[in-house]
N, C-alpha and C positions, 0 to 999 in steps of 0.2 A: 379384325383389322382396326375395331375401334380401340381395343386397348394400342395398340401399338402407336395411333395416333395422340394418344391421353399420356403415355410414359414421355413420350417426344415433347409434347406440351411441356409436362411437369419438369421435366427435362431440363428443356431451354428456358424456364423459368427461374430453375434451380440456379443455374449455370450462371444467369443475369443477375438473379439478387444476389450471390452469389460475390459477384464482380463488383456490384455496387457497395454492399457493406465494405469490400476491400478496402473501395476508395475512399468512403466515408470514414475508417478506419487510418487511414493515411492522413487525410486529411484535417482530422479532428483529437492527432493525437496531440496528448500533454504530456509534458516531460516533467518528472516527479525530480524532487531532492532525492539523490542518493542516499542521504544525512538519513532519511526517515528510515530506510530498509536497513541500514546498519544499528541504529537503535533498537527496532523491531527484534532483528539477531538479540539484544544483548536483554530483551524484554523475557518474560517467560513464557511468552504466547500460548497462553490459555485458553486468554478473551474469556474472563469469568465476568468484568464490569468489575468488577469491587471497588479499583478508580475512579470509577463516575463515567467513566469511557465505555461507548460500546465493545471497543475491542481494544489489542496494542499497537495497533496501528493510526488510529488516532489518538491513544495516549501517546505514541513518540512524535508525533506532529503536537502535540499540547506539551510534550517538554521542550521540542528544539524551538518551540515559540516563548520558553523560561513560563507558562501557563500554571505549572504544577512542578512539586517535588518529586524526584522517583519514588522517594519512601513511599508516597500514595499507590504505590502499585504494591500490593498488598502477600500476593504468592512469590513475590520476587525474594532470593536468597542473598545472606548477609554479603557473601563473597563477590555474587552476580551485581548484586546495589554498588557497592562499590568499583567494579568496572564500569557501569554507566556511570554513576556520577565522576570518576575522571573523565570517560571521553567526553562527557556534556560539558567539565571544567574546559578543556583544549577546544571543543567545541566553539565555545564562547569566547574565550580567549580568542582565537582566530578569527570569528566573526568581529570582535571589536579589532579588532587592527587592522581588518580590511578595510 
């Protein structure tokens, strides 16, 4: 009987943090740029560092902030470089006419 009273514990424990992360969850979320997950796409997502970035995830947040060139992304191909660097051109274009 004592297990059954200790699963019910753990149970309703579960159940409650549970509930609570949800809401802290809800509450505490941040809304990202969409900008950055579409760079990330056009990145090689390796995450070697060669950048100087831990991964490409924070290298496309260091380009949409004009931080760095793409060519610093080092495993990125002649063809892929050049599709970032247009949409980071329209990028910025837009950003400055906003």
């Amino acid at each position: 009987m004592e297990i059954v009273y200790a699963a019910m514990v753990l149970g309703g424990l579960g159940f409650v943090l549970g509930f609570l992360i949800n809401l802290v969850g809800k509450y505490f979320h941040v809304e990202e740029d969409p900008h950055i997950n579409e760079v990330v796409e056009l990145l090689p997502r390796v995450n070697c560092g060669a950048c100087g970035y831990p991964g490409c995830k924070e290298m496309a947040i260091a380009l949409l902030e004009n931080k760095v060139k793409p060519a610093q992304c080092k495993p990125i191909k002649k063809e892929a470089l050049g599709v970032l660097e247009a949409y980071l051109k329209d990028y910025f274009s837009n950003k400055n006419q906003a």
